[in-house]
N, C-alpha and C positions, 0 to 999 in steps of 0.2 A: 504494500500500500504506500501510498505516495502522500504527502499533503504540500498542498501549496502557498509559497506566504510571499506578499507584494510588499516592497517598500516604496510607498508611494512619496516618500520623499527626494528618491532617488527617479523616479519614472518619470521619463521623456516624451510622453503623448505621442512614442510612433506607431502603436496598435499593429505589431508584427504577433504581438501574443494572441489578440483579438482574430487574425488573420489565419494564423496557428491551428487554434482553439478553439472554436467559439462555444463550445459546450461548459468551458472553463472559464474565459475569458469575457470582460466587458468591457467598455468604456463609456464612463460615467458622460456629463452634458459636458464638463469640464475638459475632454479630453482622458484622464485619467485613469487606470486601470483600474479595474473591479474583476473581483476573483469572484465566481459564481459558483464555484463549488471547490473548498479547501481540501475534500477528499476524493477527489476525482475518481470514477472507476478504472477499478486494473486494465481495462479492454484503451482506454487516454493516457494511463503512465508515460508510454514511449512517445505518444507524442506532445506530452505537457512538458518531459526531461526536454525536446527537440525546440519544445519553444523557449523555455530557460535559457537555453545555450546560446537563442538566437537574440533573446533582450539584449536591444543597444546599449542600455544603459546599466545593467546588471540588478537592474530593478529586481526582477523573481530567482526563484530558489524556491527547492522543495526536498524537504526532508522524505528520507527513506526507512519503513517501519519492517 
């Protein structure tokens, strides 16, 4: 199991995770990233890991249970 955690202090409104993801991923009015689901199912693991790696800004990160 996977969880996913945004720092939206660090996130750069370029919606590549949104693009990604979108099962996981939002973007708020602001631009901003919204996690819509912190434990995504196993069948999205590989592709939430593939969006992580691809934040420009190293905004996400997701811990491994």
């Amino acid at each position: 199991m996977v969880k996913v955690r945004a720092d939206t202090d660090v996130c750069v409104f370029s919606g590549m995770c949104v693009l990604n993801v979108p099962e996981v991923f939002d973007q708020r009015d602001d631009g901003m990233v919204e996690v819509l689901a912190e434990e995504p199912p196993e069948g999205l693991a590989e592709r939430v890991r593939l969006a992580v790696l691809g934040c420009p800004s190293g905004a996400l990160s997701v811990e491994e249970d």
